[in-house]
N, C-alpha and C positions, 0 to 999 in steps of 0.2 A: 887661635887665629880666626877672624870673623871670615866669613868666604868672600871671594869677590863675584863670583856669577849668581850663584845663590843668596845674594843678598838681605833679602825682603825673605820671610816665612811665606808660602805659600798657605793660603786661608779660604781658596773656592777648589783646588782639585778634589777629585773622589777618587777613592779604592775602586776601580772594577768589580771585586769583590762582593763590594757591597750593596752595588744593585742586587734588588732580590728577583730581577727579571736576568743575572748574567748566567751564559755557560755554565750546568749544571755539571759537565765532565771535568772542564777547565777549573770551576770550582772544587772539586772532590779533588783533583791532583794538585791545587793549592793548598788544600790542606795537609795531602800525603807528604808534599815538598816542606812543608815547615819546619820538620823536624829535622830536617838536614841544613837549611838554610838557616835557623836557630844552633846548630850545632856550632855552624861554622863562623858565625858572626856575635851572638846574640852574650855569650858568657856567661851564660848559669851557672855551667861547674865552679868557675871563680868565687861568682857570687855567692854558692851554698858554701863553698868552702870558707868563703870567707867572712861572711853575714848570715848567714843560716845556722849553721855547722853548731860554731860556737855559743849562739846563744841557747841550743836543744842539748846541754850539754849534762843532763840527768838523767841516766840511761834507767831507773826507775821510774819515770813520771811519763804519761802521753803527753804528747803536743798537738798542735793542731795549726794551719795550714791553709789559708783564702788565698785563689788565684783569681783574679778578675778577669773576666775577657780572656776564656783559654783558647779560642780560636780553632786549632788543632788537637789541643791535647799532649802534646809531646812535653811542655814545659812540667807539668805536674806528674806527666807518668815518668819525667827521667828525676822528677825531685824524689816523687815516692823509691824508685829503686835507688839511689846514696842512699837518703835516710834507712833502711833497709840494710845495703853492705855497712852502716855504721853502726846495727844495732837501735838505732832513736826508734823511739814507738811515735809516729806521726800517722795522722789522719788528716789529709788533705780534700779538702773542700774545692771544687773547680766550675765557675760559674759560668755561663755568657746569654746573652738577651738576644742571638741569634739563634733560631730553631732549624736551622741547615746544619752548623755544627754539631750541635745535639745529635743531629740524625744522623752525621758521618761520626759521632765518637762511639754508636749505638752498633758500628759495621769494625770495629777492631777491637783488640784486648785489651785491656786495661785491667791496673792491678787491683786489690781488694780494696786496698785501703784510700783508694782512689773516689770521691763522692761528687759525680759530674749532675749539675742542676742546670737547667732552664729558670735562670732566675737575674738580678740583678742585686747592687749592692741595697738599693736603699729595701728590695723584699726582705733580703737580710736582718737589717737592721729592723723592720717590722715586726719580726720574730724574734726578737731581742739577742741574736747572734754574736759570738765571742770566740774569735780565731787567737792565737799564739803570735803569729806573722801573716800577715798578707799583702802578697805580688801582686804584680804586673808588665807584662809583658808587652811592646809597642801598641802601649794606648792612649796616654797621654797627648800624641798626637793629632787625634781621630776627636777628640774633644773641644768643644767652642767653650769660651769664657768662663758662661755660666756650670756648665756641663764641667770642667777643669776644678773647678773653686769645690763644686760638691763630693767631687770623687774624693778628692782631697779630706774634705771635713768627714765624709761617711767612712776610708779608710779611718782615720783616725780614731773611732767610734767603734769601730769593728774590731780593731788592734787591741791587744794585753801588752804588746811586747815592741812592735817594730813593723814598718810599711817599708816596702822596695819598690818600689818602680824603676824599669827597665827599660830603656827606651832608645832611638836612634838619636847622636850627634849632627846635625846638617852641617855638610863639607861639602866644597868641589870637589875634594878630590876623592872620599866617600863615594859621592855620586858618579864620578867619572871611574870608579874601577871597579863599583855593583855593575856599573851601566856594560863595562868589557865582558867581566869573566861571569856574570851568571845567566846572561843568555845562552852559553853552550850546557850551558849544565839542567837548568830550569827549562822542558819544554813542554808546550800543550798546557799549561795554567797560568796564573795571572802573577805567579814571583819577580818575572822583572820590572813589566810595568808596573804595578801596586806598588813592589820595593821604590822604584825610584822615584814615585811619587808622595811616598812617606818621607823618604829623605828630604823634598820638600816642601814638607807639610813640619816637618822635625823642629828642633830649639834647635840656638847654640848654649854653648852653656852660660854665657850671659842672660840670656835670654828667659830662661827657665828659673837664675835664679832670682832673677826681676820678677818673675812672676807668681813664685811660690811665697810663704809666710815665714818672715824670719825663723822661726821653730825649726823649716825643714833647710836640711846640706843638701848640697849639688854635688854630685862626683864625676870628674870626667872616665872612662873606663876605656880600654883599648878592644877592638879596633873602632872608632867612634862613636863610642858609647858616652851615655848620660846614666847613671842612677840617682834619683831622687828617693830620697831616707829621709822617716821622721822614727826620732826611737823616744820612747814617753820616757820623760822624766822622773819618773819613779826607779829606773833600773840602772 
């Protein structure tokens, strides 16, 4: 259902966030909060259980693991521990081209097998890099045209096996019941306002898949979720 108040994507707001002049406190406890507000909305477990899981499914062989834009961190430290209780020998790779998060993933634990970089995809690819799967977690978003078209191509380049993107659905009614219940929950950082303005910044899934390359599916995913999956041809 296409929304009716949300009609149009939103294409000029910004993340709070992402000024690198905002709240330095408000910022640290956006990050803290991620991993709770990804628990509850975001569907990773699904997702590894159900696209992950199955394709790491040689319990002699390592694999290996690019998340793009880890933001928090919580997405790759909760993949590393399944893969872990399953036994899968992974090695996750976890990047982002913001050096604030760097410095708050620097202030918690994370597991061994965990490999947090200050990098971007195309340094990646500079170095001639080659992941098993590699994610994404609400970024697809945050990206213009050109910016959209390369992630895309550089995921694909990066991949052996399979790309996920993760992302918000835009709905009224998404945005009208982020908008009620995570103000009591979310306080002192920037989760409701940034949430709700990603939701307007979001696809519908018309949208996204107008705009991706026949090669890749669109998935709707509950509760208003998008995944965007490209799985190479060879497998």
């Amino acid at each position: 259902m296409m929304p009716l108040f949300l009609t149009e994507r939103d294409t000029v707001s910004r993340e709070r966030m992402d000024d690198p002049n905002c709240d330095r406190t408000e910022l640290i406890n956006t990050y803290r909060q991620f991993s709770t507000i990804n628990s509850m909305i975001s569907g990773w477990k699904s997702i590894y259980q159900t696209h992950i899981k199955p394709a790491l499914d040689d319990k002699n062989q390592h694999y290996s693991l690019l998340d793009i834009g880890f933001g928090g961190g919580d997405i790759p430290i909760k993949l590393a521990k399944w893969a872990k209780q399953d036994n899968i020998n992974l090695q996750i790779t976890a990047i982002e081209t913001d050096p604030r998060a760097l410095e708050f993933i620097r202030t918690i634990e994370t597991p061994q097998n965990v490999d947090f970089k200050h990098a971007s995809s195309s340094d990646l690819l500079k170095q001639e890099k080659k992941f098993d799967i590699v994610i994404s977690n609400h970024l697809l978003h945050h990206l213009k045209g050109a910016e959209f078209e390369k992630l895309l191509r550089e995921a694909k380049q990066l991949s052996a096996r399979t790309v996920l993107f993760n992302d918000i659905a835009r709905s009224d009614i998404g945005y009208a019941l982020f908008n009620i219940f995570s103000r009591p929950v979310f306080r002192s950082s920037f989760i409701t306002e940034d949430g709700l303005t990603s939701i307007k910044r979001s696809y519908t899934l018309q949208e996204l898949h107008e705009k991706t390359p026949d090669d890749w599916t669109v998935q709707r995913l509950f509760p208003f979720r998008l995944l965007l999956k490209y799985l190479h041809p060879s497998l």
